[in-house]
C-alpha positions in Angstrom: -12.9 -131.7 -27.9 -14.1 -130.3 -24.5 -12.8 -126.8 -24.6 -13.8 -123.7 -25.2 -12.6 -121.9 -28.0 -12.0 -118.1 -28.2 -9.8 -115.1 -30.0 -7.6 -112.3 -28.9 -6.3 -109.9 -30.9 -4.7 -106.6 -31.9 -5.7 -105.7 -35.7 -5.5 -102.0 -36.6 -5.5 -103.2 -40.6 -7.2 -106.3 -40.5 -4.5 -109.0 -41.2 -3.4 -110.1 -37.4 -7.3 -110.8 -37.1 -7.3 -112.7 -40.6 -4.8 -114.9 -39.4 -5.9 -115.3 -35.8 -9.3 -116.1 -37.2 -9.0 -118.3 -39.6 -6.8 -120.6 -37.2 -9.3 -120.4 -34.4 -12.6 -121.1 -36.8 -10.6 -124.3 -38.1 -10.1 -125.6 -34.5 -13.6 -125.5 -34.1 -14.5 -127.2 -37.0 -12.6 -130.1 -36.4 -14.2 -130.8 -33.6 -17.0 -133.4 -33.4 -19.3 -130.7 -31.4 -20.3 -127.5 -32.9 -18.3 -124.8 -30.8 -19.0 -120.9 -30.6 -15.9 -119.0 -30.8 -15.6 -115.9 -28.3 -13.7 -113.3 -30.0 -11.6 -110.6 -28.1 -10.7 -107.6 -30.5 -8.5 -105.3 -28.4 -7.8 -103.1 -31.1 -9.6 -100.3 -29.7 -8.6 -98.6 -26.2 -12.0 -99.2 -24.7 -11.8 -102.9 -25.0 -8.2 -102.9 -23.1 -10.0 -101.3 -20.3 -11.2 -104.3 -19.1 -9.0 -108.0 -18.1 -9.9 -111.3 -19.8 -10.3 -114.3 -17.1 -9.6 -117.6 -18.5 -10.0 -121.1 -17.4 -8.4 -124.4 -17.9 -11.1 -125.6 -20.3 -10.4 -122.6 -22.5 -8.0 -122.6 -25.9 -7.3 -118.9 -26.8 -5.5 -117.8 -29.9 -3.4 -114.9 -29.2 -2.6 -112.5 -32.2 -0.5 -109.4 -32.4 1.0 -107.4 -35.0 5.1 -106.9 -34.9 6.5 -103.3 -34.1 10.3 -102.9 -34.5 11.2 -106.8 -33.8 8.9 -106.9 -30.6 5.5 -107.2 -29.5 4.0 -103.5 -29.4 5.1 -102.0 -26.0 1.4 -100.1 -26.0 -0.1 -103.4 -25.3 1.9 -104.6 -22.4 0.1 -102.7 -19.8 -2.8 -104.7 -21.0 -1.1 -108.0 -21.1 -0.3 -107.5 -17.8 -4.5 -107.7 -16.7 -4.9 -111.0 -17.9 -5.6 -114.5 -16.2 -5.1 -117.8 -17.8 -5.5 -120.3 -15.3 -4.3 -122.9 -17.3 -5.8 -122.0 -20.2 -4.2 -123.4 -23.1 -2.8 -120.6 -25.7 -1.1 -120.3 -29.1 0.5 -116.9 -29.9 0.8 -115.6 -33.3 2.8 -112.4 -34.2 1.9 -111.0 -37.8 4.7 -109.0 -39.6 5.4 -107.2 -42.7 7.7 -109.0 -44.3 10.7 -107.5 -42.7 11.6 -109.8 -39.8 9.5 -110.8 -36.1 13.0 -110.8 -34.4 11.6 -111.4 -30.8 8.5 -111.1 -30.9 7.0 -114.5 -30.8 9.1 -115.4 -28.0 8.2 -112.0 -26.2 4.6 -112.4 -26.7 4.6 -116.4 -25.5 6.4 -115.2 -22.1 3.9 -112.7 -21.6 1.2 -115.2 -22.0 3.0 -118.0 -19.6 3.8 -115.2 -16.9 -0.4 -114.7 -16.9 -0.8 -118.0 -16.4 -1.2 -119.6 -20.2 0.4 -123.1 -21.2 1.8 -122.2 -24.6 1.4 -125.1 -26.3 2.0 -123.9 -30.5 3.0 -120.6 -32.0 3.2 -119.1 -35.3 4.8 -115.7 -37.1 2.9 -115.2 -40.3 3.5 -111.9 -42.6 0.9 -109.2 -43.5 0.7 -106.3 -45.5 3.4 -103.8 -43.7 1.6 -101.0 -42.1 3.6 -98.5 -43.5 3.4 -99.4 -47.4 0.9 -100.7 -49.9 3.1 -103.0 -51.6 5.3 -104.5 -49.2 3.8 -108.0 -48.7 0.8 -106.6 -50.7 -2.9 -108.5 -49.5 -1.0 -110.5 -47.5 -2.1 -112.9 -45.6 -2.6 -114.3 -49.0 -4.7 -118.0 -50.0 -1.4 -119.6 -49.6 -0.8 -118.0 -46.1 -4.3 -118.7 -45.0 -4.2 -122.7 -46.0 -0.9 -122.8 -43.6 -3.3 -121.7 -40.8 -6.0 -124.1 -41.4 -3.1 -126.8 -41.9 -1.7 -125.4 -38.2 -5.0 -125.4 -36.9 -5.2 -128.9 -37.2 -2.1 -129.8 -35.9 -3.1 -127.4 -33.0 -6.3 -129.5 -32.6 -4.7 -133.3 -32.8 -2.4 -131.9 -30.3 -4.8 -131.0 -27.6 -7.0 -133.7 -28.2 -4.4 -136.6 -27.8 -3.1 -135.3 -25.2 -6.1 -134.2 -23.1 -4.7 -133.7 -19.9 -0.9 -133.0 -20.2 -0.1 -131.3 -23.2 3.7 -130.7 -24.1 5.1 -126.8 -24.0 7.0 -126.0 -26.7 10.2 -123.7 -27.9 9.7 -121.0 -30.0 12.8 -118.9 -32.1 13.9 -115.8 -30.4 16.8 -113.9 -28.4 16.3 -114.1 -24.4 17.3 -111.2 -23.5 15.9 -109.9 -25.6 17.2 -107.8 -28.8 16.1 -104.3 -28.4 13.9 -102.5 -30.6 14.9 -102.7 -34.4 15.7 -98.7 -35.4 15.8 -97.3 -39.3 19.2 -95.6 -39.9 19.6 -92.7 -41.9 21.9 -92.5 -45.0 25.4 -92.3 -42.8 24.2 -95.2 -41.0 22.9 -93.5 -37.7 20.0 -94.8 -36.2 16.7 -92.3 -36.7 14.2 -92.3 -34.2 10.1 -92.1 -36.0 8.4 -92.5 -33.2 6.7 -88.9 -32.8 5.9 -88.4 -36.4 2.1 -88.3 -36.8 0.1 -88.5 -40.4 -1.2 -85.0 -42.1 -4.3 -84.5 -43.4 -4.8 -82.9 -47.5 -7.7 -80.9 -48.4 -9.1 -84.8 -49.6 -10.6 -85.0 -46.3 -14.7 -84.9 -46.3 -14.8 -85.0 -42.7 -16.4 -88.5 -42.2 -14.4 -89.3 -38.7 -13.4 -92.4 -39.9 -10.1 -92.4 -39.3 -10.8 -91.3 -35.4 -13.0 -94.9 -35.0 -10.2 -96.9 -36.4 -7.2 -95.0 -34.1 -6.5 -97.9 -32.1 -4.9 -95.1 -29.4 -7.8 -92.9 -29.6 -5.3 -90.4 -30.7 -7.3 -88.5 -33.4 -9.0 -85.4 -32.4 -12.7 -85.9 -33.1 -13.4 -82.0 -33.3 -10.5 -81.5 -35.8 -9.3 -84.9 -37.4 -6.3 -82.8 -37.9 -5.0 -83.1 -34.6 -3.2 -85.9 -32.3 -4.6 -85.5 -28.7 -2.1 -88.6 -28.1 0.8 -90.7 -29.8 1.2 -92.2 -33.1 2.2 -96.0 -33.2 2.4 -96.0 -36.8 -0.5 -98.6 -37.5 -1.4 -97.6 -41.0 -5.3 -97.7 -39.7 -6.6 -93.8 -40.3 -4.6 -94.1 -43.7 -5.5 -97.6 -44.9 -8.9 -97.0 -44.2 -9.6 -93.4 -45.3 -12.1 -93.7 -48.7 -10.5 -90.4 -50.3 -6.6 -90.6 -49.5 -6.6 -87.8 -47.0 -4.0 -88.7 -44.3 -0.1 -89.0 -45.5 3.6 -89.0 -43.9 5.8 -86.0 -45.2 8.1 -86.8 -42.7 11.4 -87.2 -44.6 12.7 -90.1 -42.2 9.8 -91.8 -42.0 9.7 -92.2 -46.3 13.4 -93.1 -46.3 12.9 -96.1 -44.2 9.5 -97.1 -46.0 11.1 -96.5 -49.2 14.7 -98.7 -47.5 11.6 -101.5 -46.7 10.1 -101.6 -50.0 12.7 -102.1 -51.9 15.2 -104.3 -49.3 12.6 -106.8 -48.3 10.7 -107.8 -51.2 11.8 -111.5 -51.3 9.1 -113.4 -50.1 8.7 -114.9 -46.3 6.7 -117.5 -45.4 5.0 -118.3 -42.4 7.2 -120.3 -39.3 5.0 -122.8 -36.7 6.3 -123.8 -34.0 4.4 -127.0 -32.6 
């Protein structure tokens, strides 16, 4: 294969760049020339800063997590920077478990309206960034050999057809549905969208959880305080070594508590090739 292989993704957590990874690294091995991968991590709001040019001899694996049914609407501005020039792309939305709704078909518009041929897709699950045991360590081994398994697909598909390589259709609502809303317990939808973590006296101060903020929202002189929103990544809590940051907010734990126990059958991962 004569392309050029290379990452993007959003991965506050660490399992929409598992997935996104894994897919891209097995693309290159099958190829019969060793190829570098160029990863883009645009978790952070530094990275966003700046646009990603493709070409036409590029393959970019596209990877975002799933907020309320649709691709998170903080990342659209950023979307909106970059250049595909024919540069052939495979979305993948990463959810928790719940449902992707729209997002898959959301994200592979934004991509074709840049300039991307979408020629595969994929919605895989990961542990949901609001609990610890929904989809628990997900993607799993069994999750990670359905990438490598797309992967190949993804590369027979390029390489047998070099030059004019069929889109594809992916599932979704056009227009699409708007963003999925927890009800309360009269069935009135709840809006979460301004609650922010606390902080317990666990906290040793170590500023971890203001590196992983992928809105730079975390107040470096008082980890305390929100200098910006909240999109509800899990990140500051996930990755805090004593347990410091928490939700009290009484809506927000309904509708984790409505997730955890409502969506504990099993999904699996849906490609689209």
């Amino acid at each position: 294969m004569s392309r050029n292989i290379n990452t993007m993704y959003f991965s506050a957590t660490g399992t929409t760049k598992k997935v996104v990874t894994q897919i891209a690294e097995k693309i290159s091995e099958y190829s019969d020339r060793k190829i570098s991968i160029n990863n883009i991590d645009f978790t952070l709001p530094e990275v966003r800063k700046e646009p990603s040019v493709f070409t036409k001899k590029d393959v970019v694996v596209v990877g975002v997590p799933v907020y309320a049914g649709r691709v998170p609407n903080v990342l659209l501005k950023y979307f909106a920077t970059l250049k595909g020039n024919e540069a052939v792309a495979i979305p993948v939305v990463v959810y928790g478990n719940r449902n992707y709704d729209d997002a898959l078909i959301e994200l592979k518009d934004l991509l074709e309206l840049k300039g991307f041929k979408v020629i595969a897709g994929g919605a895989f699950i990961g542990e949901h960034s609001f609990s610890k045991t929904l989809a628990q360590n997900r993607p799993d081994e069994k999750d990670l050999a359905i990438a490598r398994d797309f992967a190949k697909q993804i590369f027979n598909k390029i390489t047998t057809t070099e030059d004019d390589i069929p889109a594809i259709v992916v599932k979704g609502n056009k227009p699409y549905r708007k963003y999925y809303m927890p009800k309360d317990g009269e069935g009135n939808s709840i809006d979460i969208r301004k609650v922010k973590p606390k902080t317990n006296s666990n906290c040793i101060d170590c500023k971890l959880c203001v590196k992983a903020c992928p809105m730079g929202s975390i107040d470096p002189e008082d980890v305390t305080e929100y200098k910006g929103i909240c999109i509800k990544c899990g990140a500051c809590i996930k990755k805090c070594p004593t347990n410091a940051k928490y939700y009290d907010d009484k809506d927000y734990l309904r509708h984790k508590y409505e997730l955890e126990m409502e969506c504990t059958e099993r999904r699996e991962p849906e490609l689209f090739i």
